[in-house]
N, CA, C and O atoms as a GROMACS GRO file, in nm:
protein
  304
    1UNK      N    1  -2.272  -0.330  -0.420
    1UNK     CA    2  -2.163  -0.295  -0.510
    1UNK      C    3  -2.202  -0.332  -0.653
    1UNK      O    4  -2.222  -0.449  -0.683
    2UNK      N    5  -2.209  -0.272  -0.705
    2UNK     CA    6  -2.167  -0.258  -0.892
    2UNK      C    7  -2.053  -0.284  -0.956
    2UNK      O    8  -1.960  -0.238  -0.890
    3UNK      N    9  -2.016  -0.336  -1.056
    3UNK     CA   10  -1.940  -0.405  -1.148
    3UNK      C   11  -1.907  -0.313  -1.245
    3UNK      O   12  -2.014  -0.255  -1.261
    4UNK      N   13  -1.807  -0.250  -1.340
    4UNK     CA   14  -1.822  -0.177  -1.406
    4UNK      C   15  -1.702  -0.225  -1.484
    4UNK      O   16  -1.605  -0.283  -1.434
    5UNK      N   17  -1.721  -0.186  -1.645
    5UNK     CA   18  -1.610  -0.237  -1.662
    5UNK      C   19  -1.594  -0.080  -1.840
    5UNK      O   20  -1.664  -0.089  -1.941
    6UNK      N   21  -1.511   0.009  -1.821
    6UNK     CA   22  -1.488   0.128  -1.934
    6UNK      C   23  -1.431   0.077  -2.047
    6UNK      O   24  -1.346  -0.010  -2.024
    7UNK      N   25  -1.452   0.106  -2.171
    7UNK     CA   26  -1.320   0.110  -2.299
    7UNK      C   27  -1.336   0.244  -2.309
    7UNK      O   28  -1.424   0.322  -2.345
    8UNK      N   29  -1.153   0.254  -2.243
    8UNK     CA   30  -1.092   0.381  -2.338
    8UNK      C   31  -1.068   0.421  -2.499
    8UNK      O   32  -1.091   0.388  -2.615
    9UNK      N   33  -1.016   0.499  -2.429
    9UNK     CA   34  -0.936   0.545  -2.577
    9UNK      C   35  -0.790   0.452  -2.583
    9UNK      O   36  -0.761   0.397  -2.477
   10UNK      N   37  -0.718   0.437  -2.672
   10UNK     CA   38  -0.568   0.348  -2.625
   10UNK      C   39  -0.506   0.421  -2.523
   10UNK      O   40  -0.489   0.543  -2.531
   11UNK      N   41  -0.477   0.361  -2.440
   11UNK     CA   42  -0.347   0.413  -2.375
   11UNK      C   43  -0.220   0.375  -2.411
   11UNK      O   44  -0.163   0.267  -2.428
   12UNK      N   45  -0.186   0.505  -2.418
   12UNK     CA   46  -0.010   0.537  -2.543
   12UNK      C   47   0.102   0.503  -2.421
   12UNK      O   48   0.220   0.493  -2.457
   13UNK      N   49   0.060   0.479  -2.239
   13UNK     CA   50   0.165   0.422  -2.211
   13UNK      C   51   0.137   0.387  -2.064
   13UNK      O   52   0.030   0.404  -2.007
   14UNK      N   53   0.248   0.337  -2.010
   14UNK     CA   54   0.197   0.275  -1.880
   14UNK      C   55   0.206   0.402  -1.757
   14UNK      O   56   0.174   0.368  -1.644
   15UNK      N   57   0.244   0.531  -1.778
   15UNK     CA   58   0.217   0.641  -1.645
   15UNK      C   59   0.092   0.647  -1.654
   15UNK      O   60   0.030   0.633  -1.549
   16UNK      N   61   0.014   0.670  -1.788
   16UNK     CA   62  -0.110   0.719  -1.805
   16UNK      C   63  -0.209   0.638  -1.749
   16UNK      O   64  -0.318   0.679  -1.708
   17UNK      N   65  -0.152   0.476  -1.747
   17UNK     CA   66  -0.276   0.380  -1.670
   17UNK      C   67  -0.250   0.378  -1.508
   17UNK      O   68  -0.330   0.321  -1.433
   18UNK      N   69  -0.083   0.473  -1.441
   18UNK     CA   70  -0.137   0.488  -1.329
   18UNK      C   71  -0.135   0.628  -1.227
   18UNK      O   72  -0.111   0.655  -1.110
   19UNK      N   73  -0.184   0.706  -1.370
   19UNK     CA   74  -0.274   0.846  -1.333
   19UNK      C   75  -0.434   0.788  -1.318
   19UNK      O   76  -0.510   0.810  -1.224
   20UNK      N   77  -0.452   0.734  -1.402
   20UNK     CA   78  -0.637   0.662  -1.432
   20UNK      C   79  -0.642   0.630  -1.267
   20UNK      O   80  -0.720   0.692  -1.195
   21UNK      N   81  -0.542   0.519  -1.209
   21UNK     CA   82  -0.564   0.467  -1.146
   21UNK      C   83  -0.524   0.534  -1.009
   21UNK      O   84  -0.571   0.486  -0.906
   22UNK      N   85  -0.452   0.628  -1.006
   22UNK     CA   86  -0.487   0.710  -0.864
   22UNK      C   87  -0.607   0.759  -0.900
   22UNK      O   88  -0.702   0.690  -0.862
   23UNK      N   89  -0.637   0.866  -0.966
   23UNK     CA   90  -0.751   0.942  -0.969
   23UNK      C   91  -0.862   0.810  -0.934
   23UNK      O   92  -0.896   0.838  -0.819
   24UNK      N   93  -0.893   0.757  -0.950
   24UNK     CA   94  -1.031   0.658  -0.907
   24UNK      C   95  -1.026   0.571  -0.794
   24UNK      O   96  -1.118   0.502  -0.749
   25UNK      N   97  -0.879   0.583  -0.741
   25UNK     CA   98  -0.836   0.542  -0.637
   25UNK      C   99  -0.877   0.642  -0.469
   25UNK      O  100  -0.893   0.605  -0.353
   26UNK      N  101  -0.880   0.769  -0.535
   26UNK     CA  102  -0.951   0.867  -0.478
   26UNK      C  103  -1.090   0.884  -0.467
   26UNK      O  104  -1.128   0.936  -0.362
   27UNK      N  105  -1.185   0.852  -0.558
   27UNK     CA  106  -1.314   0.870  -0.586
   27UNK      C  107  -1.380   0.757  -0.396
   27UNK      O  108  -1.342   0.649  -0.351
   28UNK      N  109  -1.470   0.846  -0.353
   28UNK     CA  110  -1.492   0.768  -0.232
   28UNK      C  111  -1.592   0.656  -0.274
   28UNK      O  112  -1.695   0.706  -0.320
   29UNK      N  113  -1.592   0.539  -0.273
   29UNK     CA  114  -1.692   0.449  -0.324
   29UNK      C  115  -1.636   0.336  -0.431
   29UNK      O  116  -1.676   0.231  -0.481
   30UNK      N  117  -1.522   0.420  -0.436
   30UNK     CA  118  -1.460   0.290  -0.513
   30UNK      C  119  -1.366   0.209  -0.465
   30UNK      O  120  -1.277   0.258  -0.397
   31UNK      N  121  -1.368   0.041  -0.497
   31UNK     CA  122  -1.293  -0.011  -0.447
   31UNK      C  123  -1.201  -0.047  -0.495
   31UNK      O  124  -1.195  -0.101  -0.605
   32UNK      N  125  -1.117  -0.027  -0.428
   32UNK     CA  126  -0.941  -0.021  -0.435
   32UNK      C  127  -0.890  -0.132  -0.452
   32UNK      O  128  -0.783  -0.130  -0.512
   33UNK      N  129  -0.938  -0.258  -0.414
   33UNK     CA  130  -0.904  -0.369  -0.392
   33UNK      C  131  -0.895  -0.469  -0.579
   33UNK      O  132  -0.810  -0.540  -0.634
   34UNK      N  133  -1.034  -0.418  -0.617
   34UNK     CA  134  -1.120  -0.440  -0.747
   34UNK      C  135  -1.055  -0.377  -0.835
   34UNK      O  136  -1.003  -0.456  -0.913
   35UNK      N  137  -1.025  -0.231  -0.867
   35UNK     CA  138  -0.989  -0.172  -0.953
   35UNK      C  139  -0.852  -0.222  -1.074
   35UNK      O  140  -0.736  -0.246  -1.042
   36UNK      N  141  -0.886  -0.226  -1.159
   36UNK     CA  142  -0.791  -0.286  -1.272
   36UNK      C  143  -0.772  -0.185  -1.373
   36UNK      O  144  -0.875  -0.152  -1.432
   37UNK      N  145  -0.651  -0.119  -1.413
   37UNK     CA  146  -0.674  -0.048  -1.549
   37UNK      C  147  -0.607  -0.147  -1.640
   37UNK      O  148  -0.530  -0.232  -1.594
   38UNK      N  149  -0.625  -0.142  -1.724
   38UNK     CA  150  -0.579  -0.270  -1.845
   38UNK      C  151  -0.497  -0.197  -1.935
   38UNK      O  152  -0.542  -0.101  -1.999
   39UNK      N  153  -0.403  -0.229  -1.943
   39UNK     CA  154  -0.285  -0.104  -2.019
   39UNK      C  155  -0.333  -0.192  -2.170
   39UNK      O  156  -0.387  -0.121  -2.255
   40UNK      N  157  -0.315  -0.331  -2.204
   40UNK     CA  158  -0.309  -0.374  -2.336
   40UNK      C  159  -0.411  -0.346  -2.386
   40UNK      O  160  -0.420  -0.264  -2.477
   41UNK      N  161  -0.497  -0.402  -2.342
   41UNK     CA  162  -0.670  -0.382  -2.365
   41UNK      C  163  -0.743  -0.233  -2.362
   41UNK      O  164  -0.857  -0.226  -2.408
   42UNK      N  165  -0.683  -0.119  -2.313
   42UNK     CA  166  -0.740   0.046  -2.267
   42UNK      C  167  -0.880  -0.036  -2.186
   42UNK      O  168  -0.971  -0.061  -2.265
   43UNK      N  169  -0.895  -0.062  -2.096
   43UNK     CA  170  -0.998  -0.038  -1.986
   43UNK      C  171  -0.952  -0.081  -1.886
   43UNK      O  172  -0.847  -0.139  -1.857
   44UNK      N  173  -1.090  -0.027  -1.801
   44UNK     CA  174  -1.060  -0.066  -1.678
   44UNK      C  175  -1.141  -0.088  -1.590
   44UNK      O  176  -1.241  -0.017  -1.580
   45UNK      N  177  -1.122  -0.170  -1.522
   45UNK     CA  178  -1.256  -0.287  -1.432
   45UNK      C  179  -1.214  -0.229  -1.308
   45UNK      O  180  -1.098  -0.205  -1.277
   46UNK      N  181  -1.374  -0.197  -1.202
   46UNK     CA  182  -1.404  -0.204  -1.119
   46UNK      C  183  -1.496  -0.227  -1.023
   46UNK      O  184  -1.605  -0.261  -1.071
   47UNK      N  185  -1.492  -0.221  -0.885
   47UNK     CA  186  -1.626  -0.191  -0.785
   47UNK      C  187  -1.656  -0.132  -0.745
   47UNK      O  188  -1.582  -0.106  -0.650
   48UNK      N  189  -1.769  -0.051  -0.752
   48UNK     CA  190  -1.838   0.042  -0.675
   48UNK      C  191  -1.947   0.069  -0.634
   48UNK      O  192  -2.052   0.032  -0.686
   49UNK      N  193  -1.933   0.149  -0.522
   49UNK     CA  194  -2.110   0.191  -0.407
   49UNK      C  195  -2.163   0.260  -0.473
   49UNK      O  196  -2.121   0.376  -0.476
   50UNK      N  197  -2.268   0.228  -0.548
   50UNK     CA  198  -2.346   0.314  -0.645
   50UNK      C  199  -2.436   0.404  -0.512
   50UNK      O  200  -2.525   0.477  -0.555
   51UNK      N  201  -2.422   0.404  -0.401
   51UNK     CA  202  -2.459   0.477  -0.292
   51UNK      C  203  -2.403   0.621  -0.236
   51UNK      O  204  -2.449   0.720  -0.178
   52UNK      N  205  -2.242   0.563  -0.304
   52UNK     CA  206  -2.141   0.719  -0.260
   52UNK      C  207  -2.141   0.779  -0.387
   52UNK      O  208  -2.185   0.892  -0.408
   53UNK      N  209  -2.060   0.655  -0.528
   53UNK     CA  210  -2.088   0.784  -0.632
   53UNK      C  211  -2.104   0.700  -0.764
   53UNK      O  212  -2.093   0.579  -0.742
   54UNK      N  213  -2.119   0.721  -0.846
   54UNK     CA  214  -2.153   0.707  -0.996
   54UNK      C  215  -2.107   0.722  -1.150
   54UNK      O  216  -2.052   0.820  -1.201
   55UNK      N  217  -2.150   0.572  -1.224
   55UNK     CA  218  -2.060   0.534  -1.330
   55UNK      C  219  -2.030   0.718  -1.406
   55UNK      O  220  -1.924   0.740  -1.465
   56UNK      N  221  -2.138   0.833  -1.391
   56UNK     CA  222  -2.075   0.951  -1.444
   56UNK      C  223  -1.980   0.991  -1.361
   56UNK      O  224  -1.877   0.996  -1.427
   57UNK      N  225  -1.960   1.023  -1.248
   57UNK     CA  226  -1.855   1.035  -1.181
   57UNK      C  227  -1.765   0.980  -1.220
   57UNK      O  228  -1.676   1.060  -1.249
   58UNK      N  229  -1.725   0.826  -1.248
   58UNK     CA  230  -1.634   0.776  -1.263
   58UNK      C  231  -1.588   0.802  -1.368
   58UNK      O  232  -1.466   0.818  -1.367
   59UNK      N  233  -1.664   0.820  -1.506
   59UNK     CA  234  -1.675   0.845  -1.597
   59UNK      C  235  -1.585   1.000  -1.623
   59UNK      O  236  -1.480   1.006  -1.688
   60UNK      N  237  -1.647   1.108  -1.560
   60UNK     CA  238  -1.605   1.228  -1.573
   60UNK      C  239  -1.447   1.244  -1.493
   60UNK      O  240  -1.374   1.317  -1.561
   61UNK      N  241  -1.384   1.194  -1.372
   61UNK     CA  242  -1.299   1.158  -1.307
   61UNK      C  243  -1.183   1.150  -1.467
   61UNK      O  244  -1.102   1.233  -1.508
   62UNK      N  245  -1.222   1.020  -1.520
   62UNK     CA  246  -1.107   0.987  -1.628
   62UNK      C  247  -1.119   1.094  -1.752
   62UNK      O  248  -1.018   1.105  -1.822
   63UNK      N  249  -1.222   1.168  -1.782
   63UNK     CA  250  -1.261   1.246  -1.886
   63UNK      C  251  -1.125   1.380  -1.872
   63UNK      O  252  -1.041   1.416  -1.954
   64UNK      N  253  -1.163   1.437  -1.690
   64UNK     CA  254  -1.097   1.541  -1.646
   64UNK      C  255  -0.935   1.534  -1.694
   64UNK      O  256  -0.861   1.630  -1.718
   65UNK      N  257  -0.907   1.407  -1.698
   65UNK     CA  258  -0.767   1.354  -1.680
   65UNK      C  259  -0.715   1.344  -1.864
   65UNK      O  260  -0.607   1.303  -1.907
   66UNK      N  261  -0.801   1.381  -1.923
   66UNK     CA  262  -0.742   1.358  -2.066
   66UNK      C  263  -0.764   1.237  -2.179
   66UNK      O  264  -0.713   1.214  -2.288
   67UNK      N  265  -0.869   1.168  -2.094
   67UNK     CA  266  -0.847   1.060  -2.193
   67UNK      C  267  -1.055   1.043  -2.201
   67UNK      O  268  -1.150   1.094  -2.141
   68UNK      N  269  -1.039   0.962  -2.288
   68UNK     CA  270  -1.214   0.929  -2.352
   68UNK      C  271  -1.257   0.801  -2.334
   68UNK      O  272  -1.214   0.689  -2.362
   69UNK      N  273  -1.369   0.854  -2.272
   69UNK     CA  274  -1.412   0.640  -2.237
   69UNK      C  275  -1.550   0.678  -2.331
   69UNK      O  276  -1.643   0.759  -2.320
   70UNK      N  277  -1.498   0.540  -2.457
   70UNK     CA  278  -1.567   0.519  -2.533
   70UNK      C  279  -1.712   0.463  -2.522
   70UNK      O  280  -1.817   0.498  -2.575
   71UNK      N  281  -1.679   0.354  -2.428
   71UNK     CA  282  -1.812   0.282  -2.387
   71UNK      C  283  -1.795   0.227  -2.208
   71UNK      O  284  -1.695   0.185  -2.149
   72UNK      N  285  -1.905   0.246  -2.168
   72UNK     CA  286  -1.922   0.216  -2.034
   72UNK      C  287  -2.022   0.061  -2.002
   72UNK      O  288  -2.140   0.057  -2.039
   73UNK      N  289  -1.973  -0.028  -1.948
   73UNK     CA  290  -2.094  -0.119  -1.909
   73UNK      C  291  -2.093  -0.110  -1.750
   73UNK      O  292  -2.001  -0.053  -1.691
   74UNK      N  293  -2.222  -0.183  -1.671
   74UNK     CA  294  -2.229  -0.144  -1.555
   74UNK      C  295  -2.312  -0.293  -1.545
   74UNK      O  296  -2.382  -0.350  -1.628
   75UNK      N  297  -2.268  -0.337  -1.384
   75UNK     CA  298  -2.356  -0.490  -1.382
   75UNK      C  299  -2.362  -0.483  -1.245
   75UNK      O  300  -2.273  -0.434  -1.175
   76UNK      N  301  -2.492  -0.542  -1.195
   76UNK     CA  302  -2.541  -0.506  -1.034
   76UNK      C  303  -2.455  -0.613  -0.991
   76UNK      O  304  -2.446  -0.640  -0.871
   0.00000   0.00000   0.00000
């Protein structure tokens, strides 16, 4: 598992951090348990099987949805 942690763009409100958070809630490989969207802060921390899918995946997932992840970090 991988560590990941996005900065959005702001999020203007709290539905929008839990659209983020179904949609990646769906993605197979990510864990559900881990996943954090950070409404104050715009990001959002998670875990994932870099085996099923990938920080672009995850990446493109939130893109599809309307919003911009500014910067991505990733930690084994």
């Amino acid at each position: 598992m991988k560590k990941a942690t996005l900065q959005l763009e702001t999020l203007t409100c709290p539905s929008c951090m839990q659209k983020i958070e179904n949609a990646l809630k769906g993605l197979d490989g990510v864990s559900q348990e881990s996943l954090r969207v950070l409404f104050n802060s715009s990001k959002v921390k998670l875990d994932f099987d870099d085996a099923k899918t990938s920080i672009e995946a995850i990446e493109e997932t939130i893109t599809k949805l309307g919003y911009e992840v500014k910067k991505s970090q990733v930690k084994a």
